[in-house]
N, C-alpha and C positions, 0 to 999 in steps of 0.2 A: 093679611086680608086676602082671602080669595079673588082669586084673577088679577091681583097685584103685583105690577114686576118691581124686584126691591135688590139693589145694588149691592154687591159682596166685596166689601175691603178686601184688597191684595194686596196684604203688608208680611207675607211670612218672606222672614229671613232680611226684611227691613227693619232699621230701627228709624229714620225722618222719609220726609218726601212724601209725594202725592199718593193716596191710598185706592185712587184708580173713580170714586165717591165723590171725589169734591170735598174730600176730609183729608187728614193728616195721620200718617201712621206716629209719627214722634217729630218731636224739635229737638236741634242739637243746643249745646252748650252757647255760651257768648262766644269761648273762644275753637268752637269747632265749625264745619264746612259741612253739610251733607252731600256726600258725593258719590250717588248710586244707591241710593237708600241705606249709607251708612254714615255716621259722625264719625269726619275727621279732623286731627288738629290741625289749626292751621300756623302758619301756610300749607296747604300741601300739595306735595309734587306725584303726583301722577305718575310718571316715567321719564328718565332720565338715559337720554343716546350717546354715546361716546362718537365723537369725530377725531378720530388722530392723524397725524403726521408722525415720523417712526424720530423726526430729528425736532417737532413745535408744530404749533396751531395757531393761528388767530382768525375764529371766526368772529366776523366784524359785523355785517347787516343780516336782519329778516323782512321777508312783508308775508303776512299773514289773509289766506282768501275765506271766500265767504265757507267755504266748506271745511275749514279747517285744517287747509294743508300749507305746508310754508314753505317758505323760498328763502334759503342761507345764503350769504357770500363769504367769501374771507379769501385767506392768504395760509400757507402753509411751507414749512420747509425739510429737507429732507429726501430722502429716496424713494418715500411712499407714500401714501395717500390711503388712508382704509374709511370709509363715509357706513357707520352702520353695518349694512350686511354686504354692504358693495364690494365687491372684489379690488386689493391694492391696485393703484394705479401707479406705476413706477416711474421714479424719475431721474435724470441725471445724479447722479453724487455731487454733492454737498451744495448742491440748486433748489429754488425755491422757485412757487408760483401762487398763484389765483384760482381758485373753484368759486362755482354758484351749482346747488344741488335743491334736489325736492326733498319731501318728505311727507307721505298722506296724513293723514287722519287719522293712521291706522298706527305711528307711530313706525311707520317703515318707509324708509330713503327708496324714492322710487328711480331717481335718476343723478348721475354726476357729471357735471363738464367742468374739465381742466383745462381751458384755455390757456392757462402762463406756463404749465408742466415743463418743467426745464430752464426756465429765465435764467438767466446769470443775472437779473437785477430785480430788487423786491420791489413787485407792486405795491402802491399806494392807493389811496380816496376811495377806494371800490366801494358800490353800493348797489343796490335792487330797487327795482318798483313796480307794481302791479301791473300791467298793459290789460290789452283787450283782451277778450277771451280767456282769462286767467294764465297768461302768457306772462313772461318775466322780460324784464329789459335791465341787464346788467351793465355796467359802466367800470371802467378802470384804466388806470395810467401804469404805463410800464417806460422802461427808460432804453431807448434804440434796442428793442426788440419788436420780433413781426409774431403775432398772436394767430393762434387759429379755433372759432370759438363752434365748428362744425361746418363750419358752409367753404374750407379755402383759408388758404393765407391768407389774415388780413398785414401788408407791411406798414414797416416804422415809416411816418413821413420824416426824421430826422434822426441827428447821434445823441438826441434828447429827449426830454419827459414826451411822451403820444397820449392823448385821449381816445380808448378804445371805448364803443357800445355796441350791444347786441341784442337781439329779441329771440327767445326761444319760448316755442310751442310750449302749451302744461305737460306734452310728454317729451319737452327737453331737445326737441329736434330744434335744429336750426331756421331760423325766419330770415333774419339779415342781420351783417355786423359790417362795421367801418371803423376807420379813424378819423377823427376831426381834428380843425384846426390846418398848422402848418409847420415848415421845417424851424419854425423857432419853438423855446422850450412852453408847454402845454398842456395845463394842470386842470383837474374837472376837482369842483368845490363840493354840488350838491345836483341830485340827479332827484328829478318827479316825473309820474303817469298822470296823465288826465283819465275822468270817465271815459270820454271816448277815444283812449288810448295814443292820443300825442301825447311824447317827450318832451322834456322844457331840462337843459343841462345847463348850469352855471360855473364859472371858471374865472381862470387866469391864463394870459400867454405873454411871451416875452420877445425880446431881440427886434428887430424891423423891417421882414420879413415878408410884411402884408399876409396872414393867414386869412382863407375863407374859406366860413363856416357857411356856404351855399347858394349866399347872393350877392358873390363879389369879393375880391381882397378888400379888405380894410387899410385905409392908411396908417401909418404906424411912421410916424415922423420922428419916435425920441425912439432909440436903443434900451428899453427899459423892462423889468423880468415881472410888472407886476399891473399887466392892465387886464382890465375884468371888461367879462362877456355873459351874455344870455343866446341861446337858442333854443328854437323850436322845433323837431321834428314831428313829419307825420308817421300812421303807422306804417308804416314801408320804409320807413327809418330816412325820408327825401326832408332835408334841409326845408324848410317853409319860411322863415325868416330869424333873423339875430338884431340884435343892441351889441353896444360895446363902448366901454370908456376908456381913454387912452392919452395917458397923460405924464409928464417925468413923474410925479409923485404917482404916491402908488394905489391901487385901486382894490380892494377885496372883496371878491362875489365868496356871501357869505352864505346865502340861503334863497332854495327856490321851492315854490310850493302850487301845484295847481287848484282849482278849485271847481268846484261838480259841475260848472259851464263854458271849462276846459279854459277859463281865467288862469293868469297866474300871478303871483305878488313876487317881487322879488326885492332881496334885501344886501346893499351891498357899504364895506366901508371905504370911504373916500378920501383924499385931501386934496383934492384939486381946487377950480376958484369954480362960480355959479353955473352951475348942470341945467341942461332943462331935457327931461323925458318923454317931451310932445303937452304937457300942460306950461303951467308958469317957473318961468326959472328959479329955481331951488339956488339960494344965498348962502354962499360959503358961512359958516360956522364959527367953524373950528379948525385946530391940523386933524384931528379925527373924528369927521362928521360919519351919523349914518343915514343913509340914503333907502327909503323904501319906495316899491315903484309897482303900480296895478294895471295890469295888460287885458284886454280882451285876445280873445283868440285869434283875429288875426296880428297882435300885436300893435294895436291901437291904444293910446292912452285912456288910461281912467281915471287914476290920481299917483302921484307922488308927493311925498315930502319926503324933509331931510331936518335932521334934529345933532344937538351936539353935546355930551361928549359920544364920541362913535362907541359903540359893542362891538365886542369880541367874541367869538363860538356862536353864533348867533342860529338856531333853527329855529319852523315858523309852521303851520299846518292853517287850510281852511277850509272852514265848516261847510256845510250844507248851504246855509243862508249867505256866505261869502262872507262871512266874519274874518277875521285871522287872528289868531294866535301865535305869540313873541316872547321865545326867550333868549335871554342875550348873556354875557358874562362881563362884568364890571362898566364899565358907565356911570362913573358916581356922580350923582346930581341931574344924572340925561331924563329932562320933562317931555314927554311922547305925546301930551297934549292932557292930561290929568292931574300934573301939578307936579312938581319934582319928585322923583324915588326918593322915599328915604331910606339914606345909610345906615349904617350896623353903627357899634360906638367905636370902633377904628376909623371911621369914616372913608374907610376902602374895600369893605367885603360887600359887592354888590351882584347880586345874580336877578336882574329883571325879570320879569316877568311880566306882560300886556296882554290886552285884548283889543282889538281894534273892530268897528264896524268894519259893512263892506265898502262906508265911503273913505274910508282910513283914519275914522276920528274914533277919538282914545275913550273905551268906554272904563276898562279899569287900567291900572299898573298898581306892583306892586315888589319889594324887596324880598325874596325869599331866603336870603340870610338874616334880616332884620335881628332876629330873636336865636340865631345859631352860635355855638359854644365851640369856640377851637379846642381840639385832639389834646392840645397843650399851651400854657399862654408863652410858648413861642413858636407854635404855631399859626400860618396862616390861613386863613379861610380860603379854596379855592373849587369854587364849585363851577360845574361843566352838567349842562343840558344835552342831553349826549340825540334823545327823540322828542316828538310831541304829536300827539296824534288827536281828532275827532271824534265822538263816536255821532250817530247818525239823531242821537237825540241832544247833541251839544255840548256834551260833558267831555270832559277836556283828562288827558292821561299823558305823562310825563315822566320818563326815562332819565336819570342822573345821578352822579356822585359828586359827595360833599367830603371836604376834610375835615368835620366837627365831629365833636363828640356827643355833640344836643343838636337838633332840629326841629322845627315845629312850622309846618307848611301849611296851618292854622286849624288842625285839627286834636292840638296838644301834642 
């Protein structure tokens, strides 16, 4: 029609995807992807980076920003170090160390820091978390060595395990790094960023020592390798307050997780006798209770409980609305406030899985071995929740390996 503006499909050399109209140039298969106005099968992988070490590699952690670019950690060993197009970074012979690196969007490593380059002792627990400004706060234990993560030697506080953290810029420059803790042995469990970019670290320390994590030695009255902590820092990496439980038996800070009002929940296993976390005392159990605890940002109580039998591996994420999400490893029979898991027919293959509001009351659990097939029937089932993550509309994503040969996490 005359003096009619009429829209022109732009699908050459498309075969799906949006035709520019508000129409479709093509649909893909069931089992293919459009990805760029083409059908691909899936899964498919996009592009694929090599990170080598010239002697091994274990890269361990990501976190992922809004723009697309990621934050690696791990461990490496050898005399070199080559991250993508980044130049070797050389190391002692037959020494190993710790890297945390970028990588845009673009599919290219923009930046590498070798803090442990050279250790004579392999770092452990290392992990990443998102900070402010799309900054990175790296975590890692190393064992009587002094680290330097750009800003300065940071030294060992003892001839044992150290908790090293650091915050580096999005382009890798240095913010601050320290060590926590004390001259007794000093192990980081699980490391989270809040929105507004406080730290929240969970652990273990040992020996009697009195470590302090910024507002005071702690007493430490038993010689023991296994009592758990929480702390807070702010962005400037200043101690702001800790917890800590401290007891001959032993205590496992298993999972800490913040939430978008710089809440945190934390989740530890226990065997001590009745705990209390600033609400009502938490009633021994069992010999391996688990203990979950909800902090306001100044680290004010919100809620705890404490349930029995205790989980193992245990990581945990919270929503937008302060919900939390729990997955745990073995626990057979442990009721979270839903009615007991049910077991597998060994009556020992248990990988939990929960939901809890944000007042900590159980809106689901459920067994995610229930209906899983071991590799072999003598084989046994031993499944590990390795991540779990949010996304911003509630849906819930989950990271893990299972020794079965069948699975069915209720989608067939």
């Amino acid at each position: 029609m005359s003096g009619a503006c009429v829209c022109l499909p732009a699908c050459e050399n498309k075969e799906c995807g949006g035709d520019g109209c508000m129409g479709l140039c093509g649909e893909c298969e069931e089992v293919e992807q459009c990805w760029d106005g083409i059908c691909k099968p899936l899964p498919y992988v996009e592009k694929v980076i090599l990170i080598s070490g010239n002697d091994g590699l274990g890269p361990r952690n990501m976190v992922l920003t809004d723009s697309a670019e990621v934050f690696v950690s791990g461990e490496f060993y050898g005399t070199s170090l080559k991250f993508g197009e980044q130049d070797s970074i050389p190391v002692d012979e037959g020494e190993q160390g710790f890297f945390v690196g970028k990588m845009t969007s673009e599919w290219k490593f923009d930046w590498l820091v070798a803090p442990g380059a050279g250790t004579k002792s392999m770092p452990t627990y290392d992990s990443v978390c998102l900070g402010a400004d799309d900054s990175v706060v790296a975590s890692e234990n190393f064992h009587d060595e002094d680290v330097d993560f750009g800003g300065g030697i940071v030294p060992a506080s003892s001839s044992s395990e150290d908790i090293f953290v650091a915050r580096l810029a999005s382009d890798g420059t240095h913010v601050w790094s320290k060590s926590l803790a004390g001259p007794g042995t000093d192990f980081k469990s699980a490391l989270a960023c809040s929105a507004t970019g406080d730290v929240y670290l969970t652990g273990g320390f040992g020996g009697n020592a009195s470590p302090d994590f910024g507002d005071g030695p702690v007493e430490v009255p038993y010689n023991y390798d296994e009592n758990a902590f929480l702390v807070k820092l702010d962005q400037a990496g200043t101690p702001q307050w800790s917890k800590t439980l401290v007891d001959k038996a032993p205590n496992d800070a298993l999972s800490v997780s913040a939430g978008p009002d710089s809440s945190v929940f934390w989740a530890v296993r226990v065997n001590k006798g009745n705990i209390n976390l600033g609400g009502d005392d938490l009633i021994k159990q069992g010999t391996n209770d688990l203990l979950l605890g909800s902090f306001n940002e100044d680290g004010s109580h919100r809620w705890s409980k404490r349930y029995s039998p205790g989980l193992f591996h245990t990581v945990s994420a919270v929503s937008n609305d302060g919900s939390v999400a729990l997955f745990s490893r073995w626990g057979t029979g442990v009721d979270l406030g839903c009615g007991p898991v049910q077991s597998g027919p060994d009556n020992s293959a248990v990988s939990v899985a929960a939901k809890l509001d944000k007042g900590g009351n159980c809106v689901w659990s459920r067994n995610l071995l229930l209906d899983a097939v071991p590799a072999s029937p003598d084989d046994e089932l031993e499944p590990i929740i390795n991540s779990v993550a949010f996304d911003t509309e509630g849906g819930l994503y989950i990271v893990g390996n299972f020794a079965a040969s069948q699975l069915d996490l209720g989608s067939g």
